[in-house]
Structures are given as structure tokens and as C-alpha cells.
N, C-alpha and C positions, 0 to 999 in steps of 0.2 A: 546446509542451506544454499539454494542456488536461486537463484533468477535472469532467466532471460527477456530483454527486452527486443521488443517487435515493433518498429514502426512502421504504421499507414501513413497513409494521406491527409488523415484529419484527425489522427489520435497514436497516443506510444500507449504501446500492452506491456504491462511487467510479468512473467509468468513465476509465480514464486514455488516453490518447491524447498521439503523438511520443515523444520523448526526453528521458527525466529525467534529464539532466545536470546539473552545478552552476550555472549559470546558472540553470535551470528551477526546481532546488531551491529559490530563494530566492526565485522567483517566487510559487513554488506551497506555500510554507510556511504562508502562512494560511490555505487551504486544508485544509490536513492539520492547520489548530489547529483547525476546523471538527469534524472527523471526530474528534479525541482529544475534543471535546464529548459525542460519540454511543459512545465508549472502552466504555459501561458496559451496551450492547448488542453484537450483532452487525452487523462494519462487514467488506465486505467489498469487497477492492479488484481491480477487473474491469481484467487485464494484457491484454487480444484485441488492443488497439493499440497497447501500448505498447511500442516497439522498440528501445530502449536506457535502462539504469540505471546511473547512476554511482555511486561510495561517498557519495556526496552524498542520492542519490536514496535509498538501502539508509539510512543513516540514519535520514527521516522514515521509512520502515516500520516500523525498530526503534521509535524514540519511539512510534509509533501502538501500537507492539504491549505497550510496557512501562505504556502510560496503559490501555490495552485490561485489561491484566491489572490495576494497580493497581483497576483498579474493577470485577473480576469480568467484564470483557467480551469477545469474544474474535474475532479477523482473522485472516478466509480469504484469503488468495490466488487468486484465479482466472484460469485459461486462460493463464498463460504461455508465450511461445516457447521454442523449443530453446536459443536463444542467451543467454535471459534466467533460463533453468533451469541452464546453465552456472553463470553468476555465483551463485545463489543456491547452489551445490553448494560452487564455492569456496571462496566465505563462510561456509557450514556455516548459511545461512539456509533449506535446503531444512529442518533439523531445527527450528527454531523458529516455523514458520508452518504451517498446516495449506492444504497446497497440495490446488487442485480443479482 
């Protein structure tokens, strides 16, 4: 699991890549404390590679998105697969993030 972030001017890109599993999650958690830093802009996280999420992974997006909101900021979801739009339908996180 990798993720690069990219900041603009008026928003931080995550670009996530492999599998956020629970392994990955705990990998990639400071990372994601990173990104709850930039919470108080627009932070949006680029799914184009990322080919599996576990409740682990849905987790930090929750935390990203309750810090997002605690400070007026607000996370897009981008470019998710069919498989990973599943999951977010399950979870009823397709209603809580503004999917692109």
C-alpha cells in the first residue's frame, strides 16, 4: 500500500495505491494523521489504484472525514472501482462522502 500526497493551492490529493487492508492500515495511519492536518481544507483521496479496502481501511476515511468536518473541511472520494463502490454502498459510506 502506498500513498502519495500532492498539494495544491486550495486542496491535498492522496493518491492511494494496492490494498488497504488492516496490515496496511496501521502502516499507513500516519499518513492519514498527515492529511487530518490539511482536515480544514479540501483533501481529496485519488481511489484509481486502490484495489481493495478493509473495515480497517473505511475507518481512517471515517476519521479523515469527522476531522474534515470538525474543522469546516471537506473529502471527495475519487475514481473508485466497481468492487470498492460495493463496499462503500454496504457501509452506507457512498451517503457520507462526496463520491467523484
Amino acid at each position: 500500500m502506498t500513498i502519495n500526497i500532492e498539494k495544491t493551492n486550495d486542496m491535498t490529493i492522496a493518491h492511494l495505491a494496492g490494498r488497504l487492508d488492516t496490515p496496511a492500515s496501521t502502516e499507513v495511519a500516519p499518513t492519514f494523521e498527515q492529511l487530518n492536518d490539511a482536515a480544514n481544507g479540501i483533501v481529496v483521496l485519488d481511489c484509481t489504484e486502490l484495489v481493495y479496502i478493509s473495515s480497517s481501511g473505511l475507518r481512517l476515511f471515517l476519521a479523515l472525514r469527522k476531522a474534515s468536518a470538525a474543522k469546516g473541511g471537506k473529502v471527495i472520494v475519487r475514481n473508485i472501482s466497481n468492487s470498492i463502490r460495493q463496499v462503500f454502498m454496504m457501509t452506507g459510506f457512498l451517503n457520507l462522502f462526496e463520491i467523484e
